[in-house]
C-alpha positions as CSV (number, residue, x, y, z in Angstrom):
1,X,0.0,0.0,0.0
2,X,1.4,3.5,-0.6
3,X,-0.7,7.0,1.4
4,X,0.5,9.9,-0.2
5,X,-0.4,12.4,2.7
6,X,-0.9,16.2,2.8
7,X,-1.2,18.1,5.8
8,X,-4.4,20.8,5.1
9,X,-6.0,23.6,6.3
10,X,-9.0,22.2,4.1
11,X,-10.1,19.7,1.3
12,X,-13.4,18.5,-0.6
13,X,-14.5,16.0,-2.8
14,X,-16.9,16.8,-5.5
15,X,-18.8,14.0,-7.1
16,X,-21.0,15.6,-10.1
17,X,-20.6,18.7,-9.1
18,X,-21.6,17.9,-5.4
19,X,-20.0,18.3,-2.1
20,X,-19.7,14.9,-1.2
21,X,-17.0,15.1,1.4
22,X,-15.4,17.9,3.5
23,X,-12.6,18.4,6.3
24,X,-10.7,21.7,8.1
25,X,-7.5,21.3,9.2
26,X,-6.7,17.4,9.1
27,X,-5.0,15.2,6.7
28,X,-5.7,14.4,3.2
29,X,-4.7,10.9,2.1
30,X,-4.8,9.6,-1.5
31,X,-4.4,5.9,-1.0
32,X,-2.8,3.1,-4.0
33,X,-3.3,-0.6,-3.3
34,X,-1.0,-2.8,-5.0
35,X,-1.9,-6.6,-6.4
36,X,-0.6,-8.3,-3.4
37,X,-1.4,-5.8,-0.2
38,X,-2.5,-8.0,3.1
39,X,-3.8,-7.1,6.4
40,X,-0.4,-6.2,7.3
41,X,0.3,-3.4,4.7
42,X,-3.4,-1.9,6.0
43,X,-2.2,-1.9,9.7
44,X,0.8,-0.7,8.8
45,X,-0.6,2.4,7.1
46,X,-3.2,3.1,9.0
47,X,-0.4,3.4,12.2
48,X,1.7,5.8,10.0
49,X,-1.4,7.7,9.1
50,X,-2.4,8.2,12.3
51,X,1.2,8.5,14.1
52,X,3.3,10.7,12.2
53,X,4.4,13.9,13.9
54,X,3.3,15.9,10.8
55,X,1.6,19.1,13.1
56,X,3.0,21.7,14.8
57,X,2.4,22.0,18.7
58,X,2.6,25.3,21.6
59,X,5.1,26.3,18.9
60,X,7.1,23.2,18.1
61,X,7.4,22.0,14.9
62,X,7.0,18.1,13.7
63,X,5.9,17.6,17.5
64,X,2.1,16.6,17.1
65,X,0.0,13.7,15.2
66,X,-3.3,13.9,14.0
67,X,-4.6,12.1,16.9
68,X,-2.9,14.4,19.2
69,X,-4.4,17.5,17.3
70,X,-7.8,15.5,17.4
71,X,-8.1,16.9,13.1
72,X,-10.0,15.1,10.3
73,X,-8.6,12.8,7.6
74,X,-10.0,12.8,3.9
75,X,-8.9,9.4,2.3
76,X,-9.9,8.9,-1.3
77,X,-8.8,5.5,-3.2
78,X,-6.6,6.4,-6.1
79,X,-5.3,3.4,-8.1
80,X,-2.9,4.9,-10.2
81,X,-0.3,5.6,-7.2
82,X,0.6,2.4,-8.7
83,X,1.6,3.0,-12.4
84,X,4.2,2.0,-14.5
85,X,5.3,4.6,-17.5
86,X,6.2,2.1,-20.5
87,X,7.3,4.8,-22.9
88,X,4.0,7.5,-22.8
89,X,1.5,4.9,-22.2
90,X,0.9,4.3,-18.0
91,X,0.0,0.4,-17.1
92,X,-1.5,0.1,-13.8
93,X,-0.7,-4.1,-13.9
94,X,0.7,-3.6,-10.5
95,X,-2.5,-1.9,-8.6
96,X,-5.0,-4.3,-7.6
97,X,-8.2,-4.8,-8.9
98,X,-11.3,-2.7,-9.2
99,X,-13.4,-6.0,-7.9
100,X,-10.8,-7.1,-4.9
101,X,-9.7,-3.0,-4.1
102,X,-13.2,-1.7,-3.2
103,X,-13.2,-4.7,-0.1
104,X,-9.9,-3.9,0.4
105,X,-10.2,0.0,1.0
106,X,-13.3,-0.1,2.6
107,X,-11.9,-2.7,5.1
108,X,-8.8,-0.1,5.4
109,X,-11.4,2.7,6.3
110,X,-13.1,0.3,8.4
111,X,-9.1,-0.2,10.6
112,X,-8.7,3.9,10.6
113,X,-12.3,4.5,12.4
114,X,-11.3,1.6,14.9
115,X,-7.9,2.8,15.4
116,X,-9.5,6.4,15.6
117,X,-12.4,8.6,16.3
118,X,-15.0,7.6,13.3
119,X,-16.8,10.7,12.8
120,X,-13.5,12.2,12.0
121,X,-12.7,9.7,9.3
122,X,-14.6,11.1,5.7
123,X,-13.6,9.5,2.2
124,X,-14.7,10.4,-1.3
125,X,-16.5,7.9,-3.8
126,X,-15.2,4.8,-4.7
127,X,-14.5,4.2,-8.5
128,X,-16.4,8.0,-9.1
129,X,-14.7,10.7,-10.8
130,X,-13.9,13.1,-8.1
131,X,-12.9,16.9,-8.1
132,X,-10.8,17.3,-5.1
133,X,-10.0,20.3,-3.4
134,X,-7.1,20.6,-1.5
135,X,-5.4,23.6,0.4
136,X,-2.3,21.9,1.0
137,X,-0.8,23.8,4.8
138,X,3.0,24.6,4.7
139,X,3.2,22.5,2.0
140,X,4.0,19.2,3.6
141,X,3.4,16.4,1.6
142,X,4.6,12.8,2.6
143,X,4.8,9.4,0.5
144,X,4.1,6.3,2.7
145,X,4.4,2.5,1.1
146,X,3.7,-0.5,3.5
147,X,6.6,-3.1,3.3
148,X,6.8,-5.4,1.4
149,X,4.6,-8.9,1.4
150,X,7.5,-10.8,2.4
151,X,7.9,-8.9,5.7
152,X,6.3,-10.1,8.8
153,X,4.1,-8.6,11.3
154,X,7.2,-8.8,13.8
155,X,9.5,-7.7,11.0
156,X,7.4,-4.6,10.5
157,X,7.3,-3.8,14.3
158,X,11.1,-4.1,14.8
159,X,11.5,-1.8,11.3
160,X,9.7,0.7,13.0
161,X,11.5,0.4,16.1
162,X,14.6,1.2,14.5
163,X,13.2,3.9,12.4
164,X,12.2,5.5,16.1
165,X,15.4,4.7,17.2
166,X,17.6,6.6,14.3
């Protein structure tokens, strides 16, 4: 799985020219799922997502999480975070499925409102051609890909660990 993350003062999604979803200040994720993405890749970004010092705080910078700030999260499903350019032409071979994603994403929502306060969890429209609106705040922008399938649970924890640790 790959989050690419922007930290906003505001974003919407427009689905035919309707407000469909809204936030203030908060995070706005686009989210790619790849062919072989497991419950591990979805844990793994939903604890990035909602851990990652990515606020400012009583004047510190990098010091505060969206669940510390207590702000909204916009995530909207993008499959083509997982292209490949061959030549001009993109190929999207390595995103999964329209049929096995929509589960997938909706059960990766599903994690975030458990991990986190639901009502503050908004998405756009699966599949829908979406206007999104987004008043990126600094600008920060982040990319975030899960580990690979290979890696364990255990593995993933003791990556992290070390990341903390560095």
């Amino acid at each position: 799985m790959k989050a690419v993350i922007q930290r906003v003062s505001k974003a919407s999604v427009l689905v035919d020219g309707e407000v469909i979803s809204s936030i203030g200040n908060g995070l706005c994720i686009l989210i790619g799922i790849k062919r072989d993405d497991g419950r591990a890749d979805v844990e793994y970004i939903v604890r990035k997502i909602l851990n990652t010092k990515i606020f400012d705080d009583n004047g510190k910078r990098w010091s505060a999480s969206v669940m510390d700030k207590k702000y909204e999260i916009l995530c909207i499903s993008q499959f083509t975070l997982y292209h490949i350019l061959k030549g001009n032409k993109l190929d999207f071979h390595r995103a999964m499925s329209a049929q096995e994603s929509e589960p997938f994403y909706m059960n990766f929502l599903a994690e975030l409102r458990k991990k986190y306060s639901p009502e503050l969890i908004k998405d756009g429209k699966f599949g829908a051609m979406m206007e999104i609106s987004i008043h990126n705040n600094g600008p920060v922008t982040l990319e975030i890909e899960s580990p690979t399938k290979s890696i364990s649970n255990d593995d993933v924890v003791n990556i992290e660990k070390k990341e903390v640790s560095d």
